[in-house]
N, CA, C and O atoms as CSV, one atom per row, in Angstrom:
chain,resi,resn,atom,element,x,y,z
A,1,UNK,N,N,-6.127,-7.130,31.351
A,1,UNK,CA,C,-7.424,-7.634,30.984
A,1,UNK,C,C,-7.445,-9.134,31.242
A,1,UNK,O,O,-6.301,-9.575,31.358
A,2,UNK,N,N,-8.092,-9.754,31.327
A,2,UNK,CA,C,-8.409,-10.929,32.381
A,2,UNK,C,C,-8.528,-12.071,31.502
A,2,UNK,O,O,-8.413,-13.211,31.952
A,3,UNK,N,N,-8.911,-11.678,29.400
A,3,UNK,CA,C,-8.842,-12.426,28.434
A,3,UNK,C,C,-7.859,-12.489,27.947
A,3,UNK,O,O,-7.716,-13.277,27.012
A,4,UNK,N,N,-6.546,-11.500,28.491
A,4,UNK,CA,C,-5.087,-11.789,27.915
A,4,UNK,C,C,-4.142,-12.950,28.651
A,4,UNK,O,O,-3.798,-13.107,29.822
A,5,UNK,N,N,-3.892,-13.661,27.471
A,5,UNK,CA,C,-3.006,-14.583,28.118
A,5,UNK,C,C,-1.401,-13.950,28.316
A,5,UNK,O,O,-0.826,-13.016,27.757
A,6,UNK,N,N,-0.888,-15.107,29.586
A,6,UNK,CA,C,0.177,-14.219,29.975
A,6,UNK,C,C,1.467,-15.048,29.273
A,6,UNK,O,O,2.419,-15.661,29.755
A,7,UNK,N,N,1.130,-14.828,28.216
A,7,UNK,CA,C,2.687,-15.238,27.209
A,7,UNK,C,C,3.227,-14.438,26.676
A,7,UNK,O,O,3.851,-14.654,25.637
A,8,UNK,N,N,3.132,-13.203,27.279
A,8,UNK,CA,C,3.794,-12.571,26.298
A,8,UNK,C,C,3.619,-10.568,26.787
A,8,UNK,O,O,2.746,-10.358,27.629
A,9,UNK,N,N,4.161,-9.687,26.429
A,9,UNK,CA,C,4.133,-8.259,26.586
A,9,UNK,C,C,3.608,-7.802,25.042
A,9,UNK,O,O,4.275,-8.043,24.036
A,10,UNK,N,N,2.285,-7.094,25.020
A,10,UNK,CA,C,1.764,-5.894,23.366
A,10,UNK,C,C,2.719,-4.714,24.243
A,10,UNK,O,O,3.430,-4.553,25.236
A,11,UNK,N,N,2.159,-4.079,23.099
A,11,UNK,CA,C,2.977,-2.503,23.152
A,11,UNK,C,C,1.504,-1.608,22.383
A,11,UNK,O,O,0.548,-2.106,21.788
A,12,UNK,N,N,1.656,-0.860,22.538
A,12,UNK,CA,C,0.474,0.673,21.442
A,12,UNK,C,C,1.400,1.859,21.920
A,12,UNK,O,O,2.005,2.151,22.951
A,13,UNK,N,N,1.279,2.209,21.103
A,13,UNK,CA,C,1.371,3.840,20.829
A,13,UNK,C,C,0.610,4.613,19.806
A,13,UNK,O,O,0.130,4.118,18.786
A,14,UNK,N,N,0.526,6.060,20.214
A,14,UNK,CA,C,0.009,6.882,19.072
A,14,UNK,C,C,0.746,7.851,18.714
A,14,UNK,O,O,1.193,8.365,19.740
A,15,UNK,N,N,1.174,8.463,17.655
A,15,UNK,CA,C,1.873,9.496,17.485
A,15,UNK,C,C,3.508,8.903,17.513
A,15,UNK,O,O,4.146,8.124,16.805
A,16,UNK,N,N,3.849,9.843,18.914
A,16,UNK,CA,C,5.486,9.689,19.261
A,16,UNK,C,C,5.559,8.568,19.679
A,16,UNK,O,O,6.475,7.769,19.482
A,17,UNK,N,N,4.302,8.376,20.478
A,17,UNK,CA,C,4.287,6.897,21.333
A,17,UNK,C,C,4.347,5.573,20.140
A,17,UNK,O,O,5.022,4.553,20.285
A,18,UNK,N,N,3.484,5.881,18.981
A,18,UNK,CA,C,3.262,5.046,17.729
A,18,UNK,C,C,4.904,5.062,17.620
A,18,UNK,O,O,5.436,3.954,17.554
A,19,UNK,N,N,5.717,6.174,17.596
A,19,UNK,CA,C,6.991,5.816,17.305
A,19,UNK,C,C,8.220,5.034,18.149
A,19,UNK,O,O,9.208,4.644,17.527
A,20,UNK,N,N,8.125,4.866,19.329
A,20,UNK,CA,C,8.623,4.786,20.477
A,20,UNK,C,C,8.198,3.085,20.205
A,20,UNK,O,O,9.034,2.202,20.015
A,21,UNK,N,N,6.795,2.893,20.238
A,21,UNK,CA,C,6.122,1.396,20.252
A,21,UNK,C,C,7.387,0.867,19.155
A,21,UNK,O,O,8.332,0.181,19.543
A,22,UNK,N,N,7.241,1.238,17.986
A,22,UNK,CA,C,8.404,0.687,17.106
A,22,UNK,C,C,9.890,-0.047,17.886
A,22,UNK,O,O,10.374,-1.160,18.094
A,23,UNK,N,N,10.076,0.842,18.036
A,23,UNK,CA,C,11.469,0.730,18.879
A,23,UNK,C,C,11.127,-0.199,19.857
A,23,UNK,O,O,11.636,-1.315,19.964
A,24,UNK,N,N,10.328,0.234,20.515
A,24,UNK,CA,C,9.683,-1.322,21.247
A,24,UNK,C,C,9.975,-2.795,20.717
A,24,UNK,O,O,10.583,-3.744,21.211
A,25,UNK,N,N,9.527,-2.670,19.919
A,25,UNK,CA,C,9.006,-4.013,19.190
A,25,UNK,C,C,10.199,-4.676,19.216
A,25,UNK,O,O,10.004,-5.883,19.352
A,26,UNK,N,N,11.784,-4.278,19.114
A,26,UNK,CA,C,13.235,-4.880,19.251
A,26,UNK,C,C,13.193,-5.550,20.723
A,26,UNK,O,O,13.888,-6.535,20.972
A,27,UNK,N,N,12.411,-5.010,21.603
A,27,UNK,CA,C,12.933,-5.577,22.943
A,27,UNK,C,C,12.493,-7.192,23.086
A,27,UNK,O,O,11.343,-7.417,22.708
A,28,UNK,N,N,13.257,-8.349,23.582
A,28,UNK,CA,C,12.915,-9.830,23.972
A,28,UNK,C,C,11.628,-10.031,23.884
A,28,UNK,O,O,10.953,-10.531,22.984
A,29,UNK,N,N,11.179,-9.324,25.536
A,29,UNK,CA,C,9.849,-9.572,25.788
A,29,UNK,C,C,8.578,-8.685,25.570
A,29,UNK,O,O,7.583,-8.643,26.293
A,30,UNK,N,N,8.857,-7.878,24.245
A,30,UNK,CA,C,7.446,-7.733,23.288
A,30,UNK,C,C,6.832,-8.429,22.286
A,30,UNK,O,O,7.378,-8.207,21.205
A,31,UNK,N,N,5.972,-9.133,22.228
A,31,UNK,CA,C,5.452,-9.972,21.573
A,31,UNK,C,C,4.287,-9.893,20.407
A,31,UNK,O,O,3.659,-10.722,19.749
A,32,UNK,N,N,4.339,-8.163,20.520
A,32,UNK,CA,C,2.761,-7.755,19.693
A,32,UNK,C,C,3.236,-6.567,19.569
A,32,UNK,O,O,4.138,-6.522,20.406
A,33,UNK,N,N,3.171,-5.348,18.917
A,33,UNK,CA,C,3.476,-4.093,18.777
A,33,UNK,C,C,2.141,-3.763,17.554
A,33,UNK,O,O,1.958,-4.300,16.462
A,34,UNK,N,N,1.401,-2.740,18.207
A,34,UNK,CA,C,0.314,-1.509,17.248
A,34,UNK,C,C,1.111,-0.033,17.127
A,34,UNK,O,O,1.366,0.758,18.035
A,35,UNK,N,N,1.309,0.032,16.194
A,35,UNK,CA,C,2.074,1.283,16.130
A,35,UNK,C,C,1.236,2.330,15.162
A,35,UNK,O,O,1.174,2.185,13.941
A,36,UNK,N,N,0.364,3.803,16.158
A,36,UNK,CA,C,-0.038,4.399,15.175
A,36,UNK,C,C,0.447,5.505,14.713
A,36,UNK,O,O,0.542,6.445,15.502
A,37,UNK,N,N,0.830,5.659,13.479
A,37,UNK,CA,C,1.036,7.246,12.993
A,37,UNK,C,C,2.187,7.292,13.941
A,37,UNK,O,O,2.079,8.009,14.936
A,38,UNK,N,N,3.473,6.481,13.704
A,38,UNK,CA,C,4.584,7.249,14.011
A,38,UNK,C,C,5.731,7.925,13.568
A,38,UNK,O,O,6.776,7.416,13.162
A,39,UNK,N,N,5.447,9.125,13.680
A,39,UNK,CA,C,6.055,10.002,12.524
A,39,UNK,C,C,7.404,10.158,12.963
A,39,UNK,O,O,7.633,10.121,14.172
A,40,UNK,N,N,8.513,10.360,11.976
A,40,UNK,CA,C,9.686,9.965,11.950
A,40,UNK,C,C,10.022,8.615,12.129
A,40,UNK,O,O,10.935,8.332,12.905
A,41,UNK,N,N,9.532,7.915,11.641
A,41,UNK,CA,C,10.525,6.437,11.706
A,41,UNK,C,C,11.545,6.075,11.182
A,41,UNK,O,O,12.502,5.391,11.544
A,42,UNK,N,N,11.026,7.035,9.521
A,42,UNK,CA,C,11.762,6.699,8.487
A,42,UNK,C,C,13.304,7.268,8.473
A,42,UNK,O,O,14.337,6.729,8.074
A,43,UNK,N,N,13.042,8.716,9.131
A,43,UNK,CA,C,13.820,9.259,8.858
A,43,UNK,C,C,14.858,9.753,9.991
A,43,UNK,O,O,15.930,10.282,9.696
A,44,UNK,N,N,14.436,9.529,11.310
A,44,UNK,CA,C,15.023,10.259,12.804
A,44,UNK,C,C,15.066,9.120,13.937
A,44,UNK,O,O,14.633,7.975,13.812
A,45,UNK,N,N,15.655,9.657,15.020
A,45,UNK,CA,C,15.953,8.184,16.328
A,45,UNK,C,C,16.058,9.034,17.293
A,45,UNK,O,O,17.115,9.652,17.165
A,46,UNK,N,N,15.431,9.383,18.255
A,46,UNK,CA,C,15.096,10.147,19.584
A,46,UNK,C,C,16.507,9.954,20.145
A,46,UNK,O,O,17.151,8.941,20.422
A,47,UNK,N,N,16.778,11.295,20.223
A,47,UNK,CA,C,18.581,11.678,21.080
A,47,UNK,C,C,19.416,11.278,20.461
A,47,UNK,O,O,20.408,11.227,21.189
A,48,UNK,N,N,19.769,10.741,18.934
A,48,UNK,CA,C,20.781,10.476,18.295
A,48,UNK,C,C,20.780,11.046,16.811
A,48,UNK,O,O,20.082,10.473,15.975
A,49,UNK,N,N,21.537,12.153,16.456
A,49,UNK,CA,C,21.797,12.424,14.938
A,49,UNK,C,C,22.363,11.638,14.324
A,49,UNK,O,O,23.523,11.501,14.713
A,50,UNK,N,N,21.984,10.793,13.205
A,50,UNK,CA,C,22.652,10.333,11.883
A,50,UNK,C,C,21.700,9.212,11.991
A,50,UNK,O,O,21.262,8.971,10.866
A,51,UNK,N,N,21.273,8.540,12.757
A,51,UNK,CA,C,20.414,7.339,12.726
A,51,UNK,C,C,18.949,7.505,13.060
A,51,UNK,O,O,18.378,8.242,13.863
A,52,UNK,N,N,18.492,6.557,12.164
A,52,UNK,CA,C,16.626,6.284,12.022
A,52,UNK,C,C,16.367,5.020,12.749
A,52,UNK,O,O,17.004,3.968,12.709
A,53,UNK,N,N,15.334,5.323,13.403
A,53,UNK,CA,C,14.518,4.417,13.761
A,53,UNK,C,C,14.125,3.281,12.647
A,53,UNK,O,O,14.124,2.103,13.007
A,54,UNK,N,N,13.932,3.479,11.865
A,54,UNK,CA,C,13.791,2.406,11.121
A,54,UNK,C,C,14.921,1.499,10.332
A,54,UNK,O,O,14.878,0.956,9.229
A,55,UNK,N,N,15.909,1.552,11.300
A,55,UNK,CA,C,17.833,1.346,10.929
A,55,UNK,C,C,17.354,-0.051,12.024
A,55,UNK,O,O,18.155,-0.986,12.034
A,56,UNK,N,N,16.255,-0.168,12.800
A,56,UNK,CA,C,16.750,-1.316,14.015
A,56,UNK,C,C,15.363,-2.081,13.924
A,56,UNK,O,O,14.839,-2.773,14.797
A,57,UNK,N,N,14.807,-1.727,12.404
A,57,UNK,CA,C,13.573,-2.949,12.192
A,57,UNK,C,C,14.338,-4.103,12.197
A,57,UNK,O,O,13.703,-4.858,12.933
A,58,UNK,N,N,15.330,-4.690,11.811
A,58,UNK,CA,C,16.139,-5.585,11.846
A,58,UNK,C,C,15.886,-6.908,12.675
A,58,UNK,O,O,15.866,-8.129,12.520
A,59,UNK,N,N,15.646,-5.634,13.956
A,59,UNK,CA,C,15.634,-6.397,15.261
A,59,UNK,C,C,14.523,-6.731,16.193
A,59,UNK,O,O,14.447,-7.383,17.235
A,60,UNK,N,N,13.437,-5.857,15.236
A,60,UNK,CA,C,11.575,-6.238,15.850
A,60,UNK,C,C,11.622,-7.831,16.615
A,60,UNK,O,O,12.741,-8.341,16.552
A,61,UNK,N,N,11.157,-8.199,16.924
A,61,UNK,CA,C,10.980,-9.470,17.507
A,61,UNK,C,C,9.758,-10.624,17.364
A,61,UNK,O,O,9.840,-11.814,17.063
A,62,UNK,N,N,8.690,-9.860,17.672
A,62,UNK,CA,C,7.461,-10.278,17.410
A,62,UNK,C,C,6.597,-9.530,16.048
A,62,UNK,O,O,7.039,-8.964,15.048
A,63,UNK,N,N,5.234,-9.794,16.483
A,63,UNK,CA,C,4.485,-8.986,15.158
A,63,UNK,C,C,4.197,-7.540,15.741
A,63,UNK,O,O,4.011,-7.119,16.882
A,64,UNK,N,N,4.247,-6.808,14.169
A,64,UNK,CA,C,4.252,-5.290,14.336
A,64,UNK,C,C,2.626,-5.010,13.353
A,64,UNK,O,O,2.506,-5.743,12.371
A,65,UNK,N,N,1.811,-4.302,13.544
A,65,UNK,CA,C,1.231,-3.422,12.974
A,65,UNK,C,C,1.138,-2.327,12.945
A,65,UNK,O,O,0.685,-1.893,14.004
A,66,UNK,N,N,1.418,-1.345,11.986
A,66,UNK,CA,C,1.000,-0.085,11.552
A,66,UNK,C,C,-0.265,0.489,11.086
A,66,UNK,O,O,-1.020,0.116,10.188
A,67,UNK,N,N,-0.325,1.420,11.848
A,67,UNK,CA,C,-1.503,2.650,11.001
A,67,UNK,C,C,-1.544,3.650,10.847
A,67,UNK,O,O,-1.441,4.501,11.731
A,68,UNK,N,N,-1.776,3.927,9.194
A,68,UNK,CA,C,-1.291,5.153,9.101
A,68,UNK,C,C,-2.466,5.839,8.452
A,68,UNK,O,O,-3.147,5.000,7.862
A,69,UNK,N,N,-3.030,7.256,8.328
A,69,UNK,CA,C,-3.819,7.568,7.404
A,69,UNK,C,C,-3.170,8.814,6.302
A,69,UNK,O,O,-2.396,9.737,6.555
A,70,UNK,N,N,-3.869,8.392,4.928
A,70,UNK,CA,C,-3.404,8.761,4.146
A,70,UNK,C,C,-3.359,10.297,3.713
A,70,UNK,O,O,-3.072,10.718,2.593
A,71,UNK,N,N,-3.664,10.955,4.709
A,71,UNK,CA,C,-3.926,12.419,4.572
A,71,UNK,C,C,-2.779,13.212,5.596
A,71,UNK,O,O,-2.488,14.408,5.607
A,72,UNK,N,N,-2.277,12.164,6.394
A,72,UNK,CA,C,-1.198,12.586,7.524
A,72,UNK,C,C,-0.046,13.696,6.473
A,72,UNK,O,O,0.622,13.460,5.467
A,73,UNK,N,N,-0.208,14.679,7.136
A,73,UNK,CA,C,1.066,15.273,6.424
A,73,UNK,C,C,2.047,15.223,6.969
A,73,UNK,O,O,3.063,15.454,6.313
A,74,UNK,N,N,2.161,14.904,8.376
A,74,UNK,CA,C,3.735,14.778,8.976
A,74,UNK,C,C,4.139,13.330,8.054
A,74,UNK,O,O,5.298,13.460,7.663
A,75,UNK,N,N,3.613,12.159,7.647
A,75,UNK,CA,C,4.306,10.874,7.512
A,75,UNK,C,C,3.711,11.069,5.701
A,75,UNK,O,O,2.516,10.916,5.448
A,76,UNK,N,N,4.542,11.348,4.797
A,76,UNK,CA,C,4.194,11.311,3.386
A,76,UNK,C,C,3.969,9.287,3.721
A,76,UNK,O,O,4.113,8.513,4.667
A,77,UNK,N,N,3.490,9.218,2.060
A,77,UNK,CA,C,3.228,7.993,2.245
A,77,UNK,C,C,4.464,7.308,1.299
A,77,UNK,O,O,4.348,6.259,0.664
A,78,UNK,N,N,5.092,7.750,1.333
A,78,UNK,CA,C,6.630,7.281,0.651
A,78,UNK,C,C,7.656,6.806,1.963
A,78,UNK,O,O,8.707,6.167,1.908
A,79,UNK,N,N,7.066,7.269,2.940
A,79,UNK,CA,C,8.317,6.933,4.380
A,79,UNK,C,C,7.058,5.830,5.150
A,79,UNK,O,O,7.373,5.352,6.240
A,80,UNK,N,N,6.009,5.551,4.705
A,80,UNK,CA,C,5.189,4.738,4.683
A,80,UNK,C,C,5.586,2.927,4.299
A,80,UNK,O,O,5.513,1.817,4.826
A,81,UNK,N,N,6.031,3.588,3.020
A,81,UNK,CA,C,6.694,2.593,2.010
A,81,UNK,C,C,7.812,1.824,2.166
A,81,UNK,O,O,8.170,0.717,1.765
A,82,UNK,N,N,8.363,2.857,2.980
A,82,UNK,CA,C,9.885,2.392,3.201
A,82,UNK,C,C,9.825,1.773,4.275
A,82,UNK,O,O,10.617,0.870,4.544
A,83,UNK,N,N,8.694,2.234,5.217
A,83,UNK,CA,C,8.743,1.389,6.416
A,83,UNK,C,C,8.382,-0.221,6.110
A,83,UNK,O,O,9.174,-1.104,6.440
A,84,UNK,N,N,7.428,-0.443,5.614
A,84,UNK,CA,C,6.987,-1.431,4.723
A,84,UNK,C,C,7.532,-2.431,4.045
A,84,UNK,O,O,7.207,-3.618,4.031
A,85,UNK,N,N,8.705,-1.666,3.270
A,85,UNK,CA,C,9.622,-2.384,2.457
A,85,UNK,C,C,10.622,-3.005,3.419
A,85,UNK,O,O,11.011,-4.171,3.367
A,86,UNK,N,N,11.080,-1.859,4.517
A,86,UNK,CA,C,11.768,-2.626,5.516
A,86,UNK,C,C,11.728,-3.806,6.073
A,86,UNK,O,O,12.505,-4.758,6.002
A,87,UNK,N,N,10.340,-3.585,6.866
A,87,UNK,CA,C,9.971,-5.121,7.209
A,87,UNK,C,C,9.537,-6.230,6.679
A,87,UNK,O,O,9.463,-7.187,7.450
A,88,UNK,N,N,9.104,-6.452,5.157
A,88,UNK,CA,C,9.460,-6.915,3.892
A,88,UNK,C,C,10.935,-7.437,4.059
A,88,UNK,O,O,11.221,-8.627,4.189
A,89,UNK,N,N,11.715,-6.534,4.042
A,89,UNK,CA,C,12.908,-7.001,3.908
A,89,UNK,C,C,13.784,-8.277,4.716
A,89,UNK,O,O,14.526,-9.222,4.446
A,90,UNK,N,N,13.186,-7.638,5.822
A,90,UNK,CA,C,13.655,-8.123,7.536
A,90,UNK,C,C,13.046,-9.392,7.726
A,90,UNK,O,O,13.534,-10.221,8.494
A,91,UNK,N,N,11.593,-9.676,6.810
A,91,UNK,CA,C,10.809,-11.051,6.682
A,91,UNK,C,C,10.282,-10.859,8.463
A,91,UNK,O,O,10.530,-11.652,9.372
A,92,UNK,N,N,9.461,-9.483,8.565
A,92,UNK,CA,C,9.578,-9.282,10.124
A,92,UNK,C,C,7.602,-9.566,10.005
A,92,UNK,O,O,6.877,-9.218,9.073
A,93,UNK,N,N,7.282,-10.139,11.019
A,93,UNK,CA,C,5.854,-10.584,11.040
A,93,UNK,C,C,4.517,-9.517,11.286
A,93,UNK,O,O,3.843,-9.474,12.315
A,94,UNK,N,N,4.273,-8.450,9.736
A,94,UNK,CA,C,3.630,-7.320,10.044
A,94,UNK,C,C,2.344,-7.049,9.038
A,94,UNK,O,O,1.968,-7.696,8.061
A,95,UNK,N,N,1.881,-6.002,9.567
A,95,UNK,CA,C,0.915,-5.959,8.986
A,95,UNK,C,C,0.280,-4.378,8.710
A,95,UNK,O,O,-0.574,-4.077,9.544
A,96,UNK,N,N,0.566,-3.313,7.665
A,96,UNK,CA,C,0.991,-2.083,7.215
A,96,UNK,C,C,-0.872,-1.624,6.522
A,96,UNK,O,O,-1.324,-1.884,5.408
A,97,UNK,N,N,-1.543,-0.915,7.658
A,97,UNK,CA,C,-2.712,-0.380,7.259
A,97,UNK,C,C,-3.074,0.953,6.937
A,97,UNK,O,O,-3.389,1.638,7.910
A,98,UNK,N,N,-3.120,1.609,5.604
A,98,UNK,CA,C,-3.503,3.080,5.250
A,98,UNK,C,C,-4.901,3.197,5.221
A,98,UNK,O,O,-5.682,2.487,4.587
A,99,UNK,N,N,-5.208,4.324,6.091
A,99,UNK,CA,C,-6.624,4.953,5.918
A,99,UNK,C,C,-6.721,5.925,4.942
A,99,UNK,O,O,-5.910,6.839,5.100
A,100,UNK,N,N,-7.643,6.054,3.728
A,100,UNK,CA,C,-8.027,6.998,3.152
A,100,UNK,C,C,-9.084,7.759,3.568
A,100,UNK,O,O,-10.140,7.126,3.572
A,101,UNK,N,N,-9.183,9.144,3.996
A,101,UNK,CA,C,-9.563,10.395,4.666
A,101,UNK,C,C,-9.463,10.455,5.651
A,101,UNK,O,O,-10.286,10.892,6.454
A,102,UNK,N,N,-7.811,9.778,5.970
A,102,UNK,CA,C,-7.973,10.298,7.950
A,102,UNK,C,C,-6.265,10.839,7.809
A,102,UNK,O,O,-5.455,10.595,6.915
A,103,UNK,N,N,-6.147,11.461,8.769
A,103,UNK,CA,C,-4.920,12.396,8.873
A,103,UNK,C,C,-4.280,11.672,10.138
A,103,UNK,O,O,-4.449,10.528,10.559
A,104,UNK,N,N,-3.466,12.746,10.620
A,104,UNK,CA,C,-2.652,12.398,11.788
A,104,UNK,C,C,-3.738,12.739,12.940
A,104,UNK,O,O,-4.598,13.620,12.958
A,105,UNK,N,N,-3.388,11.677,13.960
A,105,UNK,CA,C,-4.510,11.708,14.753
A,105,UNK,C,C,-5.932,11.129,14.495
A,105,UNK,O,O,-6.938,11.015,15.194
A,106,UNK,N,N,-5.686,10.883,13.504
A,106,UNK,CA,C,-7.468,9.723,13.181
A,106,UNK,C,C,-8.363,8.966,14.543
A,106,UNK,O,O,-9.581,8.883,14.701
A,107,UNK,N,N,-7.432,8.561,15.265
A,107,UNK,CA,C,-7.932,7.772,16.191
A,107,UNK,C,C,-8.681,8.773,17.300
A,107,UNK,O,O,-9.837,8.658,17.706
A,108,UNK,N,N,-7.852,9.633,17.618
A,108,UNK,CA,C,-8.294,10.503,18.701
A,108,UNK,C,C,-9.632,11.215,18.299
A,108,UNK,O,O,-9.688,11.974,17.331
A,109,UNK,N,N,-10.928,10.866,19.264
A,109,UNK,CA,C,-11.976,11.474,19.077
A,109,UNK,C,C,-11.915,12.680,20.116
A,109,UNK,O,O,-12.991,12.953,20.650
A,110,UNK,N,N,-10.922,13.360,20.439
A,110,UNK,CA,C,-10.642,15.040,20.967
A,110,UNK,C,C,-10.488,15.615,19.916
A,110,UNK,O,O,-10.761,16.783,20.191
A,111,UNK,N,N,-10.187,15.558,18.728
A,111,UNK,CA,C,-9.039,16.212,17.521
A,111,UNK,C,C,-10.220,16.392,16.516
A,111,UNK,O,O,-11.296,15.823,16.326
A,112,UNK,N,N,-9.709,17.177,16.098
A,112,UNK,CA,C,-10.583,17.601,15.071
A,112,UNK,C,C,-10.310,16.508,13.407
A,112,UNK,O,O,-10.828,16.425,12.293
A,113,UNK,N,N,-9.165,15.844,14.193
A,113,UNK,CA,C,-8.691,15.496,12.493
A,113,UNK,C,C,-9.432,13.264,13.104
A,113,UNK,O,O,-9.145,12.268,12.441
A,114,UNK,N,N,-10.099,13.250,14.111
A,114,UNK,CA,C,-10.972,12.013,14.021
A,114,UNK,C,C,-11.849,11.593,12.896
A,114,UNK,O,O,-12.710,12.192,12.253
A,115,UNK,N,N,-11.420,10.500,12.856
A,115,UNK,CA,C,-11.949,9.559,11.546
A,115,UNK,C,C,-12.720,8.350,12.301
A,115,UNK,O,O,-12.283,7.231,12.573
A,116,UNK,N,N,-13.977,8.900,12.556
A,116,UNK,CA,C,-14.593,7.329,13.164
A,116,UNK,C,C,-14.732,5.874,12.741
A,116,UNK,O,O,-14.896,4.940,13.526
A,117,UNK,N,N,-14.637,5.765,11.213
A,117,UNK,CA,C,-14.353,4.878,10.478
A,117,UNK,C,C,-13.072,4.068,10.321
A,117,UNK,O,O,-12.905,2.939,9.861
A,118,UNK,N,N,-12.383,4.777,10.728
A,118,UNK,CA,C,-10.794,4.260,10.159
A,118,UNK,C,C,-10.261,4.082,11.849
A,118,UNK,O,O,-9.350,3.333,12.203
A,119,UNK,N,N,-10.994,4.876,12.665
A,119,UNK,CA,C,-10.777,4.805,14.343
A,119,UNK,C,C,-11.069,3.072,14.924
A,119,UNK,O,O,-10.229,2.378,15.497
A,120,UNK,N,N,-12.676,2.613,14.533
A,120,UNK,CA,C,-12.930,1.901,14.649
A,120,UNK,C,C,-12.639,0.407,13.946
A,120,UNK,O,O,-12.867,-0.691,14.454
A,121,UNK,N,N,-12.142,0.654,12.799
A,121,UNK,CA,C,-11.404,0.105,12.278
A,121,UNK,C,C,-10.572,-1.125,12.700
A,121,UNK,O,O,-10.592,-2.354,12.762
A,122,UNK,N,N,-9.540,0.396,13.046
A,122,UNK,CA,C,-7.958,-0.329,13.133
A,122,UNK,C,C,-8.453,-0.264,14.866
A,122,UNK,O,O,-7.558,0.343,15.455
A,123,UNK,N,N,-9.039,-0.485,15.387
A,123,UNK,CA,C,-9.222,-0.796,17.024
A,123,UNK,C,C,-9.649,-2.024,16.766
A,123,UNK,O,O,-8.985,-2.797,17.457
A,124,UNK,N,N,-10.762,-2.841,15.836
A,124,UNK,CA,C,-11.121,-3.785,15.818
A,124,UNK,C,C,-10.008,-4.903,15.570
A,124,UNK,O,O,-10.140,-6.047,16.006
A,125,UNK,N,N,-8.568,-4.351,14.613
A,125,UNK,CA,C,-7.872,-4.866,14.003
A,125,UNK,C,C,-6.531,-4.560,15.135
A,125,UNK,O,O,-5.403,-4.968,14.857
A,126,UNK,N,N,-6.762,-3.935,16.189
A,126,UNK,CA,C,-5.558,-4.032,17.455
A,126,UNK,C,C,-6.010,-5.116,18.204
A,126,UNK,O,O,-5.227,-5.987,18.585
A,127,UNK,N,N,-7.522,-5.149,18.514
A,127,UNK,CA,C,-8.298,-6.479,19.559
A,127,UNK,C,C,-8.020,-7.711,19.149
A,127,UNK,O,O,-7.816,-8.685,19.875
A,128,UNK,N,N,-8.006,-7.658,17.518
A,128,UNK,CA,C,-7.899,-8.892,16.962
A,128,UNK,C,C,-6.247,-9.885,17.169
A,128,UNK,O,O,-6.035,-11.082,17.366
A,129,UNK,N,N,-4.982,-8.219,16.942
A,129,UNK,CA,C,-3.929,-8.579,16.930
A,129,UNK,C,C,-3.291,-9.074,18.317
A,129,UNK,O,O,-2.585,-10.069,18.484
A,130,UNK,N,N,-3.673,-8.224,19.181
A,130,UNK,CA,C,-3.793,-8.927,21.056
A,130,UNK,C,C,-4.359,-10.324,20.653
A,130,UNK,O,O,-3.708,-11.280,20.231
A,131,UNK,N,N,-5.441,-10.262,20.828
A,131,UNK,CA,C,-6.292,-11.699,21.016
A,131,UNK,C,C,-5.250,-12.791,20.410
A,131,UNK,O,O,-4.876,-13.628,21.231
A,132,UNK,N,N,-4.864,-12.875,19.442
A,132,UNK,CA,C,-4.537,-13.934,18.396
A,132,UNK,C,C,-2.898,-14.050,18.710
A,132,UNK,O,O,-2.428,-15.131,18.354
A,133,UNK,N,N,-1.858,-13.026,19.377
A,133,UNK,CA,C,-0.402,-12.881,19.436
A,133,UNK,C,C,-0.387,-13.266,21.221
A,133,UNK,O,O,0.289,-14.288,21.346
A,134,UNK,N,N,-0.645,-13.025,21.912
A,134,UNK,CA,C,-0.992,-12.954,23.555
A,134,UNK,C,C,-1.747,-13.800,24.311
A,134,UNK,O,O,-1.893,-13.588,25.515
């Protein structure tokens, strides 16, 4: 986009991708990470048993936002918490948003489980996080 400045690499994901973006967020040159609804963070790490993704918030780099809605049944809102507390912990530069009446998939207007409210939302609040990190 032609209003992004070039200082820097965002990341998005939704879902797995929301989870993957996480993991992102450790690499040098990411500078912004939107991470939606990524389920297993708390608890799993793609191709490795015994370790979580959320074992290498540690190492985020830039700013992270989350979104999650509060009806998601894959992500209770206790592994929500923990994600939260993590980067709390880590003093990592984030910003942890729950929707009340949107599920997994909120964003996607294919899905039956779309939340136009909480869609538009946290899109206004990804434009904002580009604009202001990039």
């Amino acid at each position: 986009m032609p209003q992004v400045k070039k200082t820097g690499v965002g990341a998005i994901g939704f879902c797995f991708g929301g989870h993957v973006t996480y993991l992102t967020a450790t690499l040098a040159d990411i500078k912004t990470t939107a991470s939606f609804y990524g389920a297993g963070i708390a608890n799993w790490y793609p191709g490795e048993e015994g370790l979580a993704t959320i074992d290498f918030t540690k190492d985020i780099k830039g700013k992270i936002n989350c979104f999650f809605g509060l009806e998601d049944a894959s992500i209770p809102d206790e592994q929500v918490k923990e994600i939260e507390t993590q980067l709390k912990k880590y003093d990592i530069d984030h910003q942890v948003f729950r929707y009340a009446n949107a599920g997994h998939g909120f964003f996607c207007d294919r899905r039956g489980s779309y939340n136009q409210v909480s869609a538009e939302d946290s899109w206004r609040k990804v434009l904002d996080l580009f604009k202001t990190t990039l």
